[in-house]
Structure formats: structure tokens, C-alpha cells
C-alpha positions in Angstrom: -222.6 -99.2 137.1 -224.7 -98.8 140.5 -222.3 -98.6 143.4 -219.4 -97.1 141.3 -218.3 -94.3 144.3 -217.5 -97.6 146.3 -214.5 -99.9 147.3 -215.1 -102.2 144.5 -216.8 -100.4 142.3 -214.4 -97.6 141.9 -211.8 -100.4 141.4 -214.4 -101.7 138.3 -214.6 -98.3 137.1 -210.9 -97.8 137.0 -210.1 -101.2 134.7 -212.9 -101.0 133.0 -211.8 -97.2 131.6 -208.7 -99.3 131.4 -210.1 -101.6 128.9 -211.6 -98.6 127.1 -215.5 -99.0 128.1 -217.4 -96.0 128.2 -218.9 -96.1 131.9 -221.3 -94.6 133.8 -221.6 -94.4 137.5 -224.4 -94.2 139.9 -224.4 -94.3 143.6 -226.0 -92.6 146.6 -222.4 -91.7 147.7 -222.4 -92.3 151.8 -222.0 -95.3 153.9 -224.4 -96.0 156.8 -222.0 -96.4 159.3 -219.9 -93.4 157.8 -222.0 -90.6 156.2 -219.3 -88.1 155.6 -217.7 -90.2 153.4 -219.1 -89.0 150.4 -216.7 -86.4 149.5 -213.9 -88.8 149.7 -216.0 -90.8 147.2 -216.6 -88.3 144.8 -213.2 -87.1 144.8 -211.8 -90.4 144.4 -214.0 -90.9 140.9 -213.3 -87.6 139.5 -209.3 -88.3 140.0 -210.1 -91.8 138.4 -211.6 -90.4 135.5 -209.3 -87.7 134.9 -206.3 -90.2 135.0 -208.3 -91.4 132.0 -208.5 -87.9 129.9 -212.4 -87.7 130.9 -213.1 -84.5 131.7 -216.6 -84.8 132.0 -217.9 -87.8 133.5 -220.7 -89.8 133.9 -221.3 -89.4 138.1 -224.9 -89.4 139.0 -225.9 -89.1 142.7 -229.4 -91.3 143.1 -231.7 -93.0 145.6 -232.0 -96.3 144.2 -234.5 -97.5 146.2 -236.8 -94.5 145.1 -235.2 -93.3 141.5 -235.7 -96.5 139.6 -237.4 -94.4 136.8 -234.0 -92.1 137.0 -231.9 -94.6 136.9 -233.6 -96.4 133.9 -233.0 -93.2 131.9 -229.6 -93.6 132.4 -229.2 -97.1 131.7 -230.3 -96.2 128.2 -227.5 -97.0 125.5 -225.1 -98.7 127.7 -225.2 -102.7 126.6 -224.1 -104.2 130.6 -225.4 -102.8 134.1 -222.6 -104.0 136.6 -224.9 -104.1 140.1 -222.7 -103.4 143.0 -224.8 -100.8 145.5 -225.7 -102.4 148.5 -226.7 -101.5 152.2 -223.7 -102.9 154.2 -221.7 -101.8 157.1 -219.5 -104.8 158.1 -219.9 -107.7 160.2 -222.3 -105.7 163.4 -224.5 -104.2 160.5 -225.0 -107.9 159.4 -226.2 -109.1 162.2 -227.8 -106.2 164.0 -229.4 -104.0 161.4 -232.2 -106.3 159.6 -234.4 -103.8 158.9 -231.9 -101.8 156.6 -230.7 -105.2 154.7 -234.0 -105.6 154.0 -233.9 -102.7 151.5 -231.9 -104.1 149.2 -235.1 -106.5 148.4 -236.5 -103.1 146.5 -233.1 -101.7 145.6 -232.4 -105.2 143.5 -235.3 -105.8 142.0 -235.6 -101.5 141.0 -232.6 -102.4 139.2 -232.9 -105.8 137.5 -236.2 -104.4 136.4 -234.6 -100.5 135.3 -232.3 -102.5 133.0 -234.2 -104.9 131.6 -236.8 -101.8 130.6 -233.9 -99.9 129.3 -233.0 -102.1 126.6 -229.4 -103.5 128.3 -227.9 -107.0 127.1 -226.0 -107.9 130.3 -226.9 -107.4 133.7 -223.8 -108.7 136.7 -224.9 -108.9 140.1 -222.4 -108.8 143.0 -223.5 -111.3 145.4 -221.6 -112.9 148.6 -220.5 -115.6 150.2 -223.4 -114.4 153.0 -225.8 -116.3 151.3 -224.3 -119.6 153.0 -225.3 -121.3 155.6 -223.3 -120.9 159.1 -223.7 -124.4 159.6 -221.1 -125.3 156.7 -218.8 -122.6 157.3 -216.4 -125.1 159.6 -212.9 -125.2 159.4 -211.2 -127.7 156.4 -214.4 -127.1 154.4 -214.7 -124.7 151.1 -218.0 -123.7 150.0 -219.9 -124.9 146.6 -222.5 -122.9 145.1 -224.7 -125.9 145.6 -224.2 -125.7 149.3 -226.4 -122.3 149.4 -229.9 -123.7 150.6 -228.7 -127.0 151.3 -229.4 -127.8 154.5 -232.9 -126.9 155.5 -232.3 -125.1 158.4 -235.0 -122.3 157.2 -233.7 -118.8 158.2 -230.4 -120.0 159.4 -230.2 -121.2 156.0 -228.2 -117.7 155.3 -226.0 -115.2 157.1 -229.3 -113.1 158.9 -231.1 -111.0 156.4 -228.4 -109.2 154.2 -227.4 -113.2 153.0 -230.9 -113.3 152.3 -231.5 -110.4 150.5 -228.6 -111.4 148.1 -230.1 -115.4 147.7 -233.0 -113.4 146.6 -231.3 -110.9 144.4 -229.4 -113.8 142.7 -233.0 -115.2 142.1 -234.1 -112.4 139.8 -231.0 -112.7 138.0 -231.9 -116.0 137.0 -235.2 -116.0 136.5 -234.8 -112.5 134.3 -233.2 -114.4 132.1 -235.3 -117.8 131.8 -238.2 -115.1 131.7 -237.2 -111.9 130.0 -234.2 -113.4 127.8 -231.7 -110.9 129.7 -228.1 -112.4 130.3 -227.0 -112.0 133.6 -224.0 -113.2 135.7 -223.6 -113.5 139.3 -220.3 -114.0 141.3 -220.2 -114.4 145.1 -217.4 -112.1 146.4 -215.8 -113.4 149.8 -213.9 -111.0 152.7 -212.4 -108.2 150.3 -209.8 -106.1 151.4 -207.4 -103.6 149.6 -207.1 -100.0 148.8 -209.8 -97.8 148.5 -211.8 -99.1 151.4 -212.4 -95.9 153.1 -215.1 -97.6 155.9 -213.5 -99.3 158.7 -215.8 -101.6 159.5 -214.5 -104.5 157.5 -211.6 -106.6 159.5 -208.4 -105.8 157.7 -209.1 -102.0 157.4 -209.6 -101.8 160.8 -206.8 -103.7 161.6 -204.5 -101.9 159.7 -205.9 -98.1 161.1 -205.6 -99.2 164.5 -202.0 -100.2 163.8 -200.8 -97.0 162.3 -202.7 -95.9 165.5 -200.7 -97.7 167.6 -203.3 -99.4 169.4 -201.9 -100.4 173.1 -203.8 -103.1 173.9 -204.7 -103.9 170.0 -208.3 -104.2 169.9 -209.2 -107.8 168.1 -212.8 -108.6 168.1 -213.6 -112.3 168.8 -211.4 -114.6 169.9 -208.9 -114.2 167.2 -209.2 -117.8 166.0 -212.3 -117.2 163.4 -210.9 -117.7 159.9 -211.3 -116.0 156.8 -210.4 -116.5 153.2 -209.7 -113.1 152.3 -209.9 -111.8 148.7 -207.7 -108.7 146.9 -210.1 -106.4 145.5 -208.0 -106.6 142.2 -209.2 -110.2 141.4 -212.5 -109.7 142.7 -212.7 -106.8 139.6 -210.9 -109.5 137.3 -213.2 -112.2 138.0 -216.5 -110.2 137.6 -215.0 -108.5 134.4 -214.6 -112.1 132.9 -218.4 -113.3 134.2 -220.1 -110.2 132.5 -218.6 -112.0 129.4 -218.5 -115.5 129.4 -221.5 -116.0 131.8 -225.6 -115.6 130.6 -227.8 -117.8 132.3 -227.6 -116.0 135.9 -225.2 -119.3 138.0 -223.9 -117.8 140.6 -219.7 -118.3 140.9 -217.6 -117.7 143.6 -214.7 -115.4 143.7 -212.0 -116.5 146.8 -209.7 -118.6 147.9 -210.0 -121.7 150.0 -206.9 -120.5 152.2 -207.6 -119.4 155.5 -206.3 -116.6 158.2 -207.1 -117.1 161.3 -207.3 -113.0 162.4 -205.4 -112.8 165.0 -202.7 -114.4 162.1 -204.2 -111.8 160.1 -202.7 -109.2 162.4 -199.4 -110.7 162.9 -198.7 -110.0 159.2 -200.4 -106.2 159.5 -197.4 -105.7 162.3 -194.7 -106.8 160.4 -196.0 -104.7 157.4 -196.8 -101.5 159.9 -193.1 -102.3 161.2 -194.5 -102.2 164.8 -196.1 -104.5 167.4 -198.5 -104.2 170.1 -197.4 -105.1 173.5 -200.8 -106.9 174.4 -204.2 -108.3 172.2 -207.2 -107.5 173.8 -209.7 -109.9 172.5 -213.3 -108.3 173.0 -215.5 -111.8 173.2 -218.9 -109.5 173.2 -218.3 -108.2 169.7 -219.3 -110.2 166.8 -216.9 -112.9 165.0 -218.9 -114.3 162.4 -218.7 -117.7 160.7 -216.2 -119.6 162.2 -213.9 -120.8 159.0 -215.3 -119.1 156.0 -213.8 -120.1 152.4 -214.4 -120.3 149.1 -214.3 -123.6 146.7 -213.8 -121.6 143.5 -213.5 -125.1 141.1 -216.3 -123.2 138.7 -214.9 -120.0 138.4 -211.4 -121.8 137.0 -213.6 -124.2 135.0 -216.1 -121.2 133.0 -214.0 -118.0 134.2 -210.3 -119.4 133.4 -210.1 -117.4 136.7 -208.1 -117.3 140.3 -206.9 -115.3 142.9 -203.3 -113.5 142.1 -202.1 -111.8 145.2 -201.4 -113.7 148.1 -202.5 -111.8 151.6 -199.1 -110.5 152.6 -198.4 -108.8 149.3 -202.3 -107.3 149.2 -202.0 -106.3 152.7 -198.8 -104.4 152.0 -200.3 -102.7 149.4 -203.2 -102.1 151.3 -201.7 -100.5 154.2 -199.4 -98.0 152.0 -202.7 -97.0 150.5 -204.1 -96.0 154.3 -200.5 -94.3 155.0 -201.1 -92.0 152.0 -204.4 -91.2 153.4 -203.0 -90.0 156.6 -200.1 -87.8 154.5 -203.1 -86.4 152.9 -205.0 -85.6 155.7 
């Protein structure tokens, strides 16, 4: 598994051990808008595989965008590569830091082409729902898979260059295995959120950190009113567990939920988790919001994946937020 030191990943790693798989991790270990979160990272997979009697496991540290000869020497005798490594940094990395999405052009296609080489039978690509366009993302509407490139509106036609670079990375999925006869599976992830999201970039982490902060006025970026479908990393695992299965032609499927939280909602649940409330919200108009209303229609995924979202947001956020309390007991 590329990307297996991350959020999601390291949840993939933990059921799949679960389910018995033999796994294998790679990842480059830090997060461009947190570099010294690689220890946390590390020591995160080693307690994961040690709750599973592994004494010594599979943990290699590459470059992915430089090792692909690496990495397809350690692809060698496991039967499914689960992609998850990407260059992300929340919602101001999308839309200010084109230049680094556009790595994950080479990164994807080093290891689409690493697998294939090394003699895998499944390949799973995390996508996102960044590959839509804006245009759609309105409030009452929930995305198709259709409705990626649908509306001709040429680079708007995606969320900046990291939606791209996933359209693109989906691409090779497919045409890997119309090509090269490799089965591969692709599921769009929307807004996940849970435990084991150590960067605090995404909304509901920060959220949550700057209410155990106390945050007096509570910093809420936008206008509050944006809306998100937001998913529990728990079924985002489920869902791309049960595509590496049942799916081998490379359709993309979306994994989400076509109900909506406006943020500043969002927050009103984090407080009453927290078990404290700011006296003020500050919203800060000159950050970026995003997509307006952004939601899933996930109609395939229960049609070929038997498959939808379990936990409801106030039940993922409370685990969520007893997850970032143990962190500060820790610390």
C-alpha cells in the first residue's frame, strides 16, 4: 500500500491486518504543510502492527516520484496495490499550490506502471470528489460519476490542478486495464474526517483543535454557509476494501453521503461534543471556502459495492474529537 503512514491509509492497514492480509506499507512519511509529522506516522504504524503480533513489519520510507524501480521490487508477490499517496494539504494547498499537485501526474503513473511490471492482479486508486466540476457543486444537487467532464468548461472543468491530476490518474486506471489486462478499481472519497488525522488543514480537524483550544473569537473560514457531505474514515476503508473486490474494469465510484453540513452547523455539533462554546464566530471571508454544496450521489456504490455510509456526523465527530483529547494527554 503507497500512502499507508497516512490518515486513511493507516486506517486500511489496520482492517486489512484485521481481515488477515499480509500488507506492506510504503510512504514518504511527512505532510507538506507539516513536515515533523513523520514520527507521529511511523509510530502510529508500528503500534498498528504490533496490535496485530507483527513484530517485524513491512514499513518502507520511499520517494515515489523518484523510486518507482524501488517500489516495483516491493510490489513483487503481493496480488493488490491499494494507491493512496498523494501531495495534499487541505483546501489553501488546492487552490494555491499547482505546481506541487502537479506531481502526482509522475507519482501515479510511477505506480500504475511499478505494479503492473511487478506482476500484481489488482491495482485501487483513491481518487476524489475534486475531479468535479464547481459549477455542479450547488446546493440540493448530489454528484454522478457521469457529471465529471460534463460540462465543457475546460480547466474549470475540475477543482484547480490536484482534481485534475486525479481525472488523470483515474484515466490510467482504466485504460491499464483495457490495455494491459490489469483490474483496477477506483472510488472517489469525499470530505473525510475521523481519527488519525494528525494535519489540521482539513475542516473538522481544525475545528475540533481550535475548540479544545478554546478559540475566543472561533476562527471559521468562509462564511460558514459552504456545505459539505462529510465522510467517516471507517466507511471510506469499507467501501474501497469491497471495490478492490468486486470492481476490475477501472469505473470510478463514489464513497459519501448526499447529506450536507453547512460548517458553521458543523461547529455547533464540535461544541456540544467539546462541552464548550465560543462567545463569538469570526468568519474570515479572505480565506478559501471551496465548492459551495458539495455531495455525493453514491446510487453505484449501493448498486456494485452493496455499500453506504454507517456513522452519522455527530457520532464520527465524537469519536473524532476523543481521539485529538488523547493526543493532547499524550503530549
Amino acid at each position: 500500500m503507497t500512502g499507508g503512514g497516512g490518515f486513511i491509509g493507516s486506517a486500511l492497514v489496520d482492517r486489512l491486518l484485521d481481515l488477515g492480509a499480509d500488507v506492506g506499507v510504503v510512504d514518504k512519511l511527512f505532510l507538506p504543510t507539516q513536515p515533523n509529522i513523520a514520527k507521529q506516522k511511523i509510530d502510529r504504524l508500528w503500534r498498528i502492527f504490533t496490535k496485530h503480533g507483527i513484530v517485524v513489519p513491512s514499513i518502507q520510507t520511499l520517494d515515489l516520484l523518484t523510486q518507482k524501480q524501488d517500489f516495483e521490487k516491493l510490489a513483487k508477490g503481493f496480488d493488490t496495490v491499494f494507491h493512496l499517496s498523494a501531495i495534499f494539504g487541505g483546501r489553501e494547498f488546492v487552490n494555491t499550490r499547482q505546481v506541487d499537485s502537479a506531481k502526482m501526474l509522475a507519482i501515479d503513473q510511477n505506480v500504475i506502471d511499478a505494479s503492473y511490471n511487478a506482476g500484481v492482479e489488482a491495482f485501487h486508486y483513491a481518487s476524489s470528489a475534486c475531479v468535479y466540476p464547481d459549477s455542479l457543486q450547488v446546493a440540493g444537487y448530489a454528484l454522478k460519476e457521469e457529471d465529471a467532464l460534463s460540462t465543457g468548461e475546460g480547466f474549470r472543468g475540475a477543482d484547480n490542478l490536484y482534481g485534475w491530476a486525479k481525472l488523470m490518474g483515474e484515466l490510467q486506471c482504466k485504460v491499464y486495464h483495457e490495455e494491459k489486462g490489469l483490474k483496477t478499481s477506483v472510488c472517489r472519497y469525499l470530505t473525510v474526517y475521523g481519527p488519525g488525522e494528525f494535519d489540521n488543514s482539513h475542516a473538522i480537524s481544525a475545528l475540533i483543535e481550535k475548540a479544545l483550544d478554546q478559540q475566543d473569537p472561533f476562527e471559521i473560514w468562509g462564511d460558514g454557509q459552504q456545505e459539505r457531505g462529510f465522510t467517516y474514515v471507517d466507511d471510506i476503508v469499507n467501501g474501497s476494501i469491497l471495490a478492490s473486490e468486486k470492481i476490475t474494469v477501472g469505473i470510478p465510484i463514489n464513497l459519501g453521503t448526499d447529506e450536507r453540513y453547512t460548517i458553521d452547523r458543523t461547529a455547533e455539533i464540535i461544541f456540544r461534543v467539546v462541552g464548550w462554546k465560543s462567545t463569538l464566530i469570526a468568519h474570515l471571508r479572505d480565506k478559501p471556502e471551496g465548492p459551495r454544496s458539495r455531495a455525493l450521489n453514491i446510487s453505484r456504490a449501493r448498486w456494485l459495492l452493496d455499500w453506504e455510509p454507517k456513522v452519522e456526523l455527530p457520532e464520527g465527530i465524537a469519536k473524532t474529537v476523543e481521539w485529538h483529547k488523547s493526543l493532547r494527554v499524550i503530549a
